[in-house]
C-alpha positions in Angstrom: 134.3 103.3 146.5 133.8 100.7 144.2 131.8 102.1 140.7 128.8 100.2 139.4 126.2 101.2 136.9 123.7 98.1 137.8 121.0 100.5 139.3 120.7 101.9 136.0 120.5 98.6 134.3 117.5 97.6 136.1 116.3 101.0 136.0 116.4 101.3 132.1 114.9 97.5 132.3 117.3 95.9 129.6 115.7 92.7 128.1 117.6 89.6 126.8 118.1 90.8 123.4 116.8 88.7 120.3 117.4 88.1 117.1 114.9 90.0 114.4 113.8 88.0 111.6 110.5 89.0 109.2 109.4 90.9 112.2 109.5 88.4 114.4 112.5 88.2 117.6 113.8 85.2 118.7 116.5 83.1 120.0 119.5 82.5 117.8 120.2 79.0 116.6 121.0 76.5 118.9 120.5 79.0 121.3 124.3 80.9 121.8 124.7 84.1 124.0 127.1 86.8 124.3 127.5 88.2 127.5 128.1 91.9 127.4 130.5 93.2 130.1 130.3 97.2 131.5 133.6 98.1 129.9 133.7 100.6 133.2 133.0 98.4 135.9 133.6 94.8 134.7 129.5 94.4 135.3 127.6 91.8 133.5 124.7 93.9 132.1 123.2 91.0 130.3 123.1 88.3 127.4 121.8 88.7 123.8 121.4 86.1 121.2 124.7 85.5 119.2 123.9 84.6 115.3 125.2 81.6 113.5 125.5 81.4 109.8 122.3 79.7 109.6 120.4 82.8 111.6 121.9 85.0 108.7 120.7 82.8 106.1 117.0 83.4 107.4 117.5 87.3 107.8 119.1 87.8 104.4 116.3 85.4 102.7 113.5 87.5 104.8 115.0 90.8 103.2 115.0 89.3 100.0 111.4 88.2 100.3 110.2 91.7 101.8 112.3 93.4 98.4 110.8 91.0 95.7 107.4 91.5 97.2 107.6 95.4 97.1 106.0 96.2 100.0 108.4 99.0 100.6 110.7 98.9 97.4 107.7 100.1 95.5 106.0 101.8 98.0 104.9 105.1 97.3 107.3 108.3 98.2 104.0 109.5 100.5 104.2 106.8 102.1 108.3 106.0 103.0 108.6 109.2 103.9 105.6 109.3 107.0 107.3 106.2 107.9 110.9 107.9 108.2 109.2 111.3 109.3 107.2 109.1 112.0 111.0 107.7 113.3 112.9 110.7 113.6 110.3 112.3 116.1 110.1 108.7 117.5 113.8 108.7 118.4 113.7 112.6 119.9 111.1 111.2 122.1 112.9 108.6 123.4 116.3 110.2 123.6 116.9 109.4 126.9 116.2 106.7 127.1 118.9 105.7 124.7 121.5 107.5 125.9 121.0 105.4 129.0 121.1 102.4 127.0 124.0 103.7 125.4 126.4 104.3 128.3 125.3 100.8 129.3 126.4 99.6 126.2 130.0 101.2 125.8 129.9 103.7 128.8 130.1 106.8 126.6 128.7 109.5 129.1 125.6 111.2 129.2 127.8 114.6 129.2 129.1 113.4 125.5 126.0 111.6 124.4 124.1 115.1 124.1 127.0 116.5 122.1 125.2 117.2 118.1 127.8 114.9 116.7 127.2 111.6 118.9 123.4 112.4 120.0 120.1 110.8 118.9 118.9 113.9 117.5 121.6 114.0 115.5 120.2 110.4 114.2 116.8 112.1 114.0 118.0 114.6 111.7 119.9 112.0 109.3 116.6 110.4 109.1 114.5 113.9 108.5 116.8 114.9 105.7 116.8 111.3 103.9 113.1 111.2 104.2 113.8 114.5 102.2 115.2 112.5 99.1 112.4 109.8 98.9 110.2 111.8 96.4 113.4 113.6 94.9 114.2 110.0 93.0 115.1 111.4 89.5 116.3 110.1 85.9 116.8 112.4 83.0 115.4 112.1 80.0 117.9 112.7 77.1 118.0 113.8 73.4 118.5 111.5 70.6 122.3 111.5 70.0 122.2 109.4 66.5 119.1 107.9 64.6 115.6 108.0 64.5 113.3 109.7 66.6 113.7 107.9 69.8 113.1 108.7 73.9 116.0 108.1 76.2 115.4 107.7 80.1 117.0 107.3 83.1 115.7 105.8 86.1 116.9 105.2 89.9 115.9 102.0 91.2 116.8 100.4 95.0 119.6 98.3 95.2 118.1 95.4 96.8 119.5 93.9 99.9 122.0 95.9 102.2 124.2 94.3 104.8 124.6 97.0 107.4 127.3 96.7 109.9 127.9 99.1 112.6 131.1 99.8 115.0 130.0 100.3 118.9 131.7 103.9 119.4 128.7 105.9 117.6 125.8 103.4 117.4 123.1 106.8 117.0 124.8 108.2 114.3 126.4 104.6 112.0 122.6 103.2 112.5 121.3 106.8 111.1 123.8 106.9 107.9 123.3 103.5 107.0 119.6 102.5 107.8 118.3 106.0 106.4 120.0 106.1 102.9 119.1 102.2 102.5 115.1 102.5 103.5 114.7 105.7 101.7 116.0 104.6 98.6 113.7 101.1 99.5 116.2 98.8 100.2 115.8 95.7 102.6 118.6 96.0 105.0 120.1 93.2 107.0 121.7 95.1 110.2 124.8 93.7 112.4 125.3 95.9 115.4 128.5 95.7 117.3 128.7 93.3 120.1 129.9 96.2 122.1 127.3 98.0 121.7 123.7 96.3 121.1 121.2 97.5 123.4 120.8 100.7 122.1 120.6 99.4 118.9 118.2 96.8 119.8 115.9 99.8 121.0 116.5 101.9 117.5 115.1 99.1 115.4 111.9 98.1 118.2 111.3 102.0 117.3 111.4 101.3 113.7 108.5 98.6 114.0 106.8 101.4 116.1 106.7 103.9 113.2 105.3 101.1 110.9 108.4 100.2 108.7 106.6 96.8 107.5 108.2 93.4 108.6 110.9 92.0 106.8 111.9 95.2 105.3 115.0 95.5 108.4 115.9 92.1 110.1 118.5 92.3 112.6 121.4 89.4 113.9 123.5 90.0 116.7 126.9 88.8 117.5 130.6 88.4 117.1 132.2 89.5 113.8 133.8 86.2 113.2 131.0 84.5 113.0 127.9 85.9 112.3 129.9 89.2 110.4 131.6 86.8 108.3 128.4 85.1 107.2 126.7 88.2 106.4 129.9 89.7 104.1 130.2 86.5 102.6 126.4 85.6 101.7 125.6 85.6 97.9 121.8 86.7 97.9 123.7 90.3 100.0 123.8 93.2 96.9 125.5 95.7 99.1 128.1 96.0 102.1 128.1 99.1 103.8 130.4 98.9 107.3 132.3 101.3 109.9 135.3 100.1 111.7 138.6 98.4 111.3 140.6 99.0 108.1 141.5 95.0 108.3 138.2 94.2 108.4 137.2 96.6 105.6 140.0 94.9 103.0 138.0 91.6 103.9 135.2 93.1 102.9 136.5 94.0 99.9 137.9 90.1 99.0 134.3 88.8 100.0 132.8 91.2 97.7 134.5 89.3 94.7 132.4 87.2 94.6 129.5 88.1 93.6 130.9 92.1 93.0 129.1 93.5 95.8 128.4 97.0 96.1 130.4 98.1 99.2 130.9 101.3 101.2 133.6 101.5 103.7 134.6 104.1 106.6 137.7 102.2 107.6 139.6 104.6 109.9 142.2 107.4 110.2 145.1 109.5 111.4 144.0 112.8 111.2 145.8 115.6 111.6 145.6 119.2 113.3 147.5 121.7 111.7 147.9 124.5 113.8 150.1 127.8 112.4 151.4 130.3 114.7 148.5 132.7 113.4 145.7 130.6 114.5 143.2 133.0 116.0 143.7 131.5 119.5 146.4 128.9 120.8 144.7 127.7 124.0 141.4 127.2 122.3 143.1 125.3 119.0 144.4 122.9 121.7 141.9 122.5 123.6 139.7 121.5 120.7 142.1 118.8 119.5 142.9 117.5 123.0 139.5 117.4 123.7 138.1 115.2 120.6 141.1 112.6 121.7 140.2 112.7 125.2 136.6 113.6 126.0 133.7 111.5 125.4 134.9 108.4 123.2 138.6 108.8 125.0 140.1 109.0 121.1 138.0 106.1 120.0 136.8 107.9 117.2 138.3 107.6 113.4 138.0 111.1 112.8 139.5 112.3 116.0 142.7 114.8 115.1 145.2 112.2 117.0 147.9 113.9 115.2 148.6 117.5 116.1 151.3 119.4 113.7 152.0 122.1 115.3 154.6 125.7 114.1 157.8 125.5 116.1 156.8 129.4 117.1 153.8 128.6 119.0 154.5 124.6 120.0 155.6 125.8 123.9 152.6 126.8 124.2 150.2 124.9 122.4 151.9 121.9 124.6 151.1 123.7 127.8 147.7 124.2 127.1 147.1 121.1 125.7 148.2 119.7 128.9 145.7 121.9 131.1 142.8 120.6 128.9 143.9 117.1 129.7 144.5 117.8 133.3 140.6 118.3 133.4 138.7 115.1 131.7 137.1 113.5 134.6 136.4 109.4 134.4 133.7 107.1 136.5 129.7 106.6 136.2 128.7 107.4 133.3 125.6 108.5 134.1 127.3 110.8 136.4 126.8 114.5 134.5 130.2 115.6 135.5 131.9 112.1 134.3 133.4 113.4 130.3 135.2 110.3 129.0 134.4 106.7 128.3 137.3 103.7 129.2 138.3 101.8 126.4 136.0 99.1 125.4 137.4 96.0 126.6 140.8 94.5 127.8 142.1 93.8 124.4 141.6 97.4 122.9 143.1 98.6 126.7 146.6 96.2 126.0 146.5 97.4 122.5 146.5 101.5 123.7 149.3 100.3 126.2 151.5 98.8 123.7 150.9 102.1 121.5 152.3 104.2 124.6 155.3 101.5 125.6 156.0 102.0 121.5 155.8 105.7 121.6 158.6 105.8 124.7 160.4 103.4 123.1 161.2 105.2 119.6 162.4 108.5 121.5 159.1 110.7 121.6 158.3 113.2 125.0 155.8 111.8 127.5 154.7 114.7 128.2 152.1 113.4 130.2 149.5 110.5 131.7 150.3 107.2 129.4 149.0 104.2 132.3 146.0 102.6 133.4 144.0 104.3 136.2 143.8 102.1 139.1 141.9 102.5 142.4 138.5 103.1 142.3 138.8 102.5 138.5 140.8 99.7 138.9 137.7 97.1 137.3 137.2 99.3 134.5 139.6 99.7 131.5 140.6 103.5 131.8 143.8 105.2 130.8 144.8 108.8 130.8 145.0 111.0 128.6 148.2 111.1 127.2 150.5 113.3 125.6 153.5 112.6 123.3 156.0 115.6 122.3 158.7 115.9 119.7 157.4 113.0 117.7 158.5 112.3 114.6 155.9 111.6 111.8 157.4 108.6 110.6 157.5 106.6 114.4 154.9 104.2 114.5 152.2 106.6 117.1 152.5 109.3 114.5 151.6 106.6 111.2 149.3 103.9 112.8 145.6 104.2 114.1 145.7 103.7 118.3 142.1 104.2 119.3 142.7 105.7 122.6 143.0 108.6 124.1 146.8 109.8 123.1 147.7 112.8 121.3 151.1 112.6 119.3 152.4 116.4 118.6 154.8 116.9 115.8 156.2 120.2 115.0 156.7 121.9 111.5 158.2 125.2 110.4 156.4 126.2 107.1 153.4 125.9 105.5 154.5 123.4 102.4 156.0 120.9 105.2 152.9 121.0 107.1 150.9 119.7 104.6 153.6 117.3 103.2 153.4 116.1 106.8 149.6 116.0 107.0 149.8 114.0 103.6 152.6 111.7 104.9 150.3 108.8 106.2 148.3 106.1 104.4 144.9 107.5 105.8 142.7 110.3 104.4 139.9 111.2 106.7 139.5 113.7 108.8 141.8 117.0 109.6 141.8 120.4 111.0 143.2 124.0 110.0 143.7 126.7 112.8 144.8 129.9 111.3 143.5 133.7 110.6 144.9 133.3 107.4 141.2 133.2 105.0 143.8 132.2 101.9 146.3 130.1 103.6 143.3 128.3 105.2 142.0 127.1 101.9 145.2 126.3 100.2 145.9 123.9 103.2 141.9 122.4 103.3 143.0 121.7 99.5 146.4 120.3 100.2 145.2 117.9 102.8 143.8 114.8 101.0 141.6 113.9 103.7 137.8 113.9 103.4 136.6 116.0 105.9 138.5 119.3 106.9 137.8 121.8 109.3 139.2 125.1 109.5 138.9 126.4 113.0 137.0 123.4 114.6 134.6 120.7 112.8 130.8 119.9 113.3 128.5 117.0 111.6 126.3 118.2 109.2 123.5 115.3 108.4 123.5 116.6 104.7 126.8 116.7 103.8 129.2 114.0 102.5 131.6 112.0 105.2 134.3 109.8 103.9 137.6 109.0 103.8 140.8 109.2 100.7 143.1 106.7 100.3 142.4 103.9 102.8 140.3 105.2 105.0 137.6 103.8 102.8 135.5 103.4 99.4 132.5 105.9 99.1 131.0 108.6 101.7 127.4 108.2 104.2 125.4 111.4 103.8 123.8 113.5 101.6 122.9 113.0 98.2 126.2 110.9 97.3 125.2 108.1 100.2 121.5 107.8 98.9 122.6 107.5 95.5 125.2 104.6 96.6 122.0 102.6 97.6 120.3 102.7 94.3 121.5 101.7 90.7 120.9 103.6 87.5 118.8 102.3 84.7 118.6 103.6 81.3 115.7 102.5 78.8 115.2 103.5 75.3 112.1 103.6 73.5 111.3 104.4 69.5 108.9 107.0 69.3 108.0 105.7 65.3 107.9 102.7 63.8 111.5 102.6 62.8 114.1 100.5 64.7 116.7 102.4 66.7 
């Protein structure tokens, strides 16, 4: 039986997708096309418009206009927030029908696409909770410190324009952290989706118009990184970068911003670990959440997925044994098909990459423990592998330090506390990681040894309000809460005499 997820192409009706420009869509210039491949079944689901230089030079200069004329930089707090209120029941409404556009888009399942962390009402809620902070804008007014009678204030102002560039793994979510912080501080916002993932996103913004977000204010441009990305980071009238994805691409972010000393925020990545102690309140389950966030849904293409599992020699038997029952059970194919729980990888280059990671792994002495090839047969046109598991792997060998994206699971064993966090700290990322243990203390002198910026202790959820980031190079700022809304305005301070002397 040969899979195929057409039906549900014509079924969700996907368009040619356009460019976005001072409300209006259209072709790009000259008229280029990318033609989006079904990373499951080889499929063409269709073409959208791919951006040239020139198409980013009219999107930033709309956003520029639409900030300058202050149609929703000075808007009033009333009336941003019914706008963002207005989306966020717009997008639970049509949550459906974005999933579907979504597994057409990178075939993440409709099984994983209603999990909180990768669902739309989890994009719903960033949006509720940023509409929150529109009228919650605040400077301080502060005492004379020398002088004459004189008022000091502070005021938060919008940034101006915001380059927005999202990955393709978690288009709901990246489009939510980014878009939300930016309009509800009243930014403009130029958005790049992922030429992996665009449909979906496509749909997000034709919502946006829907809940009356004036023209202009978002412009979108489709298309390859190289080319249209690399216009975007580079343009000079651009007052803010904020991108998701590769940590190569995030350092060229960082030269571009030179520049003209753009504003950037970056989530560039990781190699988190799982630190499981032999008192972790149950084995089976601590596996089966880490194997499970490397091989369900996204199929380990997610930065913060635990992809490193540190594990006490006392229990590693049979965390191992359990982690290979979880495996045994992720199921591949349609997804549209509600018993389908993982994704392939996204295309042939990211499926020789995983390889090479696995051929590597053998190579420098770790355990296959098990899976490690490509599925063939009826998968044979898509680009699945299976889940894999590496044993006795030491934390220096290449799988243990650098970022695969795919769905394998290095496990590295430790024997005391102190070495498991010197081995959680031994890598040049700092996102994500976990602690399993019944230990209350021990559990918070490892979440404070780990320099990563998210930790868990006894699994992990999203939480729309609270920071996400990374340490060392997994990136420059964090996307949620108060700390990502204030990264999209800058602080002003004025000074005024209250007599007639001079300050």
């Amino acid at each position: 039986m040969t899979l195929s997820v057409l039906s549900h192409r014509d079924e969700l009706g996907v368009r040619t997708g356009q460019l976005l420009v001072d409300g209006h869509w259209g072709a790009a210039d000259g008229g280029a096309t990318w033609t989006h491949r079904h990373p499951a079944t080889g499929e063409v689901i269709g073409e959208f418009a791919r951006a040239s230089a020139t198409d980013v030079d009219a999107a930033v200069a709309a956003a520029r206009r639409s900030f300058e004329a202050g149609t929703w930089s000075r808007a009033r707090a009333g009336e941003r927030i019914a706008v963002l209120q207005r989306y966020g029941r717009l997008l639970r409404e049509h949550a459906d029908e974005l999933r579907g556009l979504q597994a057409l888009d990178n075939s993440v399942p409709l099984s994983f696409g209603s999990i909180y962390a990768t669902s739309v009402g989890a994009a719903a809620d960033v949006f509720d909770h940023h509409a929150g902070w529109v009228d919650k804008i605040g400077g301080q007014t502060l005492p004379p410190y020398q002088g004459g009678d004189h008022l000091t204030m502070t005021f938060r102002e919008p940034l101006g324009v915001v380059a927005a560039i999202l990955p393709w793994n978690a288009p709901f979510l990246l489009f939510a952290q980014k878009v939300a912080p930016a309009l509800a501080a009243g930014c403009s916002v130029v958005l790049k989706p992922s030429e992996y993932a665009t449909y979906s996103v496509l749909r997000m913004v034709e919502l946006l118009a829907e809940a009356g977000l004036p023209a202009g204010v978002l412009n979108m441009v489709t298309g390859t990184g190289e080319e249209c990305g690399e216009a975007l980071i580079t343009h000079s009238d651009v007052d803010k970068v904020s991108f998701t994805g590769s940590r190569g691409v995030g350092k060229r972010i960082v030269e571009a911003s030179a520049g003209t000393l753009k504003r950037v925020s970056l989530e560039l990545g990781g190699k988190s670990p799982a630190v499981v102690f032999d008192d972790a309140p149950d084995v089976t389950i601590a596996a089966s959440t880490v194997v499970g966030a490397v091989t369900m849904g996204l199929s380990g293409q997610a930065c913060v997925a635990n992809t490193r599992a540190l594990v006490h020699r006392d229990i590693y038997d049979e965390f191992l044994e359990a982690a290979k029952g979880m495996a045994s059970a992720i199921t591949f194919g349609d997804p549209f098909d509600p018993g389908v729980l993982a994704s392939p990888l996204i295309n042939e280059q990211q499926l020789e990459r995983v390889l090479g990671y696995i051929a590597k792994g053998k190579e420098e002495g770790a355990t296959l423990v098990m899976g490690g090839e490509r599925l063939e047969g009826e998968y044979s046109a898509g680009n699945f592998v299976s889940p894999t598991i590496f044993a006795d792997v030491d934390n220096s060998s290449t799988i243990a330090q650098e970022e695969i994206f795919g769905p394998v699971l290095s496990v590295v064993p430790f024997g005391d506390e102190e070495e498991a966090i010197r081995l959680a700290n031994d890598t040049e990322y700092g996102l994500g990681a976990g602690v399993f243990t019944s230990d209350v203390q021990r559990a918070f002198r490892v979440s404070r040894g780990v320099r990563a910026g998210t930790v868990g202790i006894n699994g992990f959820q999203l939480e729309p309000h609270a920071p996400f980031g990374g340490f060392k190079q997994s990136g420059l700022g964090r996307e949620g809460g108060q700390s990502a809304f204030e990264a999209y305005t800058e602080l002003k301070t004025v000074m005024m005499p209250l007599g007639d002397e001079l300050m």
